[in-house]
C-alpha positions as MATLAB code, in Angstrom:
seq = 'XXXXXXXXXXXXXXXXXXXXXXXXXXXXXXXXXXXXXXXXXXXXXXXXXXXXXXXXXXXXXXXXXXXXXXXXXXXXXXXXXXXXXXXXXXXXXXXXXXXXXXXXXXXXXXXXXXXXXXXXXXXXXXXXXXXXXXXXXXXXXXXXXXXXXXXXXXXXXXXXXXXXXXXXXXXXXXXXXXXXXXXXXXXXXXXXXXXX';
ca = [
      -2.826  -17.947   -8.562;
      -3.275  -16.957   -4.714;
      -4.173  -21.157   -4.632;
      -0.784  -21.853   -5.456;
       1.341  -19.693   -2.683;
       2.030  -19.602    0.670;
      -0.948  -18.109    1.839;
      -0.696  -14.111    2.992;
      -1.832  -13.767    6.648;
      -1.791  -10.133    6.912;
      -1.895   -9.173   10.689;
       1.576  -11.855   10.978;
       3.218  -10.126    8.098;
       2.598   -6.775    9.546;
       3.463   -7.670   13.331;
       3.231   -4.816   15.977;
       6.996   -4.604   16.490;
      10.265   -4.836   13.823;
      13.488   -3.198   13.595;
      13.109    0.094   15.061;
       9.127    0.360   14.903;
       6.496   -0.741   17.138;
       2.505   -0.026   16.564;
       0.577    2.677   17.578;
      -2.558    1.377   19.455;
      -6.424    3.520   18.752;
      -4.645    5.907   16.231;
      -7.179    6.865   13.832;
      -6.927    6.730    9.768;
      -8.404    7.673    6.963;
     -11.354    5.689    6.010;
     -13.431    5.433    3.497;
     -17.099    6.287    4.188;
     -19.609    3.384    5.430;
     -20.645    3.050    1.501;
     -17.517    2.953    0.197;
     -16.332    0.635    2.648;
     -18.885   -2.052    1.806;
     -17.516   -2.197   -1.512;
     -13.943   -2.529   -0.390;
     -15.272   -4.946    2.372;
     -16.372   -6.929   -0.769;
     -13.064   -6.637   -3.283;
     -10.878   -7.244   -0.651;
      -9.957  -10.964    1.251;
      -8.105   -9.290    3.667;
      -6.900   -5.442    5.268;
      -4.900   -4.348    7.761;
      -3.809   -1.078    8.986;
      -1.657    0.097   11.260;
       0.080    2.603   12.935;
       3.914    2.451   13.597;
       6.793    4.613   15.737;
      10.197    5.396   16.044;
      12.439    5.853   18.830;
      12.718    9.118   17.566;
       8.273    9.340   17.886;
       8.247    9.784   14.436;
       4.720    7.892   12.873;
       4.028    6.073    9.464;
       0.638    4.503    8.901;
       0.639    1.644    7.248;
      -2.229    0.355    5.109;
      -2.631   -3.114    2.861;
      -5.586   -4.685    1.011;
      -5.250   -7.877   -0.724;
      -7.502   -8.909   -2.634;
      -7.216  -12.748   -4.292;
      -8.814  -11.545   -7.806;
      -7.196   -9.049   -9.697;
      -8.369   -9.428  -12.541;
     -10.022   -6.388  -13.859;
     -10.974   -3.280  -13.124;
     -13.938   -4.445  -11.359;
     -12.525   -6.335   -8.918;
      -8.595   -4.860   -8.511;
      -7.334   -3.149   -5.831;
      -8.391    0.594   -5.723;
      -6.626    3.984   -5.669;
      -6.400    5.694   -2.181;
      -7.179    9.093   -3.823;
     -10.729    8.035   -4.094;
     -10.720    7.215   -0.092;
      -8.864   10.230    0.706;
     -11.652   12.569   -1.417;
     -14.337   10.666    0.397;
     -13.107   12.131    3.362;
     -12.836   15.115    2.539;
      -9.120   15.831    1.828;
      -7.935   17.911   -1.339;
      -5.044   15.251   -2.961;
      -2.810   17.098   -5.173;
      -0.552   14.329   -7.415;
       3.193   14.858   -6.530;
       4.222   12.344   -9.161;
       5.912    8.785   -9.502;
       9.016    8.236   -7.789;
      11.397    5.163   -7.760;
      12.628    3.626   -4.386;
      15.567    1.965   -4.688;
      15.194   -1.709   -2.801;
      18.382   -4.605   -3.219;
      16.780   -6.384   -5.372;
      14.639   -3.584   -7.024;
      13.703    0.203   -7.946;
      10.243   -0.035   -6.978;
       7.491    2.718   -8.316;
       5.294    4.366   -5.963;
       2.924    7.163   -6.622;
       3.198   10.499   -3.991;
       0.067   12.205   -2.947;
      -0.359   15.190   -0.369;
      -3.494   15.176    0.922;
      -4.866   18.313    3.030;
      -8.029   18.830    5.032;
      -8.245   21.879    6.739;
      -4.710   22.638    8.519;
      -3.903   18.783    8.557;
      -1.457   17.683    6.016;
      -0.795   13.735    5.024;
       2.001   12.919    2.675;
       1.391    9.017    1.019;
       3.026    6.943   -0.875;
       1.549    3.969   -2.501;
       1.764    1.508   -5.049;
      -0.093   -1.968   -6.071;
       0.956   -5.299   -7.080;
      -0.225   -8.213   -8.989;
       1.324  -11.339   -8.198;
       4.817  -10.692   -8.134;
       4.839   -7.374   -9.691;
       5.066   -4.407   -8.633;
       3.354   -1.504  -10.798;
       0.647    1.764  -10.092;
      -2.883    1.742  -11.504;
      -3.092    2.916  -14.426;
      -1.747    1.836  -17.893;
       1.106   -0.588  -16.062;
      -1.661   -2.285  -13.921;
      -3.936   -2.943  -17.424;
      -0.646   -4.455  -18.987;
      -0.287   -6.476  -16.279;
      -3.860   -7.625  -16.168;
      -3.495   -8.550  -20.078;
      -0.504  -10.661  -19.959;
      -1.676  -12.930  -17.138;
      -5.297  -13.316  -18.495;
      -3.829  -14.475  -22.024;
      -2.259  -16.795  -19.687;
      -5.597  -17.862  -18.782;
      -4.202  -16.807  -14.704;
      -5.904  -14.427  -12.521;
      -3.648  -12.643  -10.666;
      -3.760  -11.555   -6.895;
      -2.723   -8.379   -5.232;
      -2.696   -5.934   -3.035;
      -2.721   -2.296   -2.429;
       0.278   -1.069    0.208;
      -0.422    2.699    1.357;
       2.461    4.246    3.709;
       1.591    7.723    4.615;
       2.964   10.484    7.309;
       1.222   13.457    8.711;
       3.270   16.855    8.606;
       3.637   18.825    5.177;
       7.432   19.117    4.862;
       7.957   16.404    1.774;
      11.765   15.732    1.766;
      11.866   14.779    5.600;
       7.896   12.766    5.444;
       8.282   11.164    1.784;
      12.704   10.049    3.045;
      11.047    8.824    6.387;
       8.349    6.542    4.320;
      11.029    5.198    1.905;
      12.811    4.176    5.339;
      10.023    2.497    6.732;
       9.338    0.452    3.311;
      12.441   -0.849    3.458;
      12.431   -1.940    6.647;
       9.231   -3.019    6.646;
      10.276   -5.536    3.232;
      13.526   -6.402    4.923;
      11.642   -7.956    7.840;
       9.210  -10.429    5.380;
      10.176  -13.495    4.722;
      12.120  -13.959    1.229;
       8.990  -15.979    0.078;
       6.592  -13.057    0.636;
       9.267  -10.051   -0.206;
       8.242  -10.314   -3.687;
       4.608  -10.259   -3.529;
       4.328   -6.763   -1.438;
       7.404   -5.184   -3.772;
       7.876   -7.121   -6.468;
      10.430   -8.949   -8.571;
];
């Protein structure tokens, strides 16, 4: 299916300024370790992460990984829990929250992740094509109804996180960065990072 769209160039579709954010230049992220990273290296066409501020210094990191086969488990995007662990960080599950969008309610999973006295809230969700679901039982629905379409789906995994452990103002400060973030796509791509 990625044959048939406008193709997804990443590093324009994230630029290093919108709206009220600009990027964050040599901020470090999470990442997996060298292993686990030749594995995404090979599931993923493209990845791009980034760092964003506020003019109040506030920071989101910003993470995507398309992939242009999503087809099964095999080969779809993966869950950041596994990339956080690798690293060392205890994830505790928060739970699945809906962000209302204008078009949408999308779904997004919550995670706090903690290594030592560092704290990361994150926020993620997947897509397949033009829908926007969590790994999981949604994802494997998904995956069924385009393969007895004979289509294989592409997607991407979109990780927002924040450092700091206080969840109402880091989880309200990501849902305001996701929407800006999808109100500066192009219509075209809107619904391929969020959905339908």
């Amino acid at each position: 299916m990625a044959d048939t769209k406008p193709k997804l160039v990443l590093d324009r579709l994230a630029p290093a300024q919108f709206g009220e954010w600009r990027e964050l230049r040599n901020v470090a992220q999470v990442l997996p370790d060298p292993t686990v990273q030749a594995m995404l290296d090979s599931l993923y066409s493209q990845t791009v992460s980034r760092t964003y501020v506020n003019s109040k210094g506030q920071q989101v990191m910003l993470t995507i990984a398309y992939g242009n086969d999503q087809s099964s488990e095999v080969t779809a995007a993966h869950r950041p829990e596994f990339c956080y662990r690798g690293a060392g960080f205890d994830i505790k599950d928060i739970g699945i929250f809906e962000l209302p969008l204008p078009s949408s309610k999308l779904k997004v999973r919550h995670l706090v992740g903690t290594r030592g006295a560092y704290t990361e809230l994150i926020s993620y969700w997947v897509t397949l094509d033009e829908t926007a679901t969590l790994p999981g039982i949604g994802r494997k629905l998904a995956q069924l109804r385009y393969g007895l379409q004979g289509l294989i789906a592409d997607g991407m995994l979109v990780r927002v996180s924040t450092p700091g452990a206080d969840q109402a103002v880091g989880f309200e400060l990501q849902n305001t960065f996701i929407r800006d973030f999808r109100q500066q796509l192009p219509d075209e791509f809107k619904p391929r990072f969020v959905g339908k």
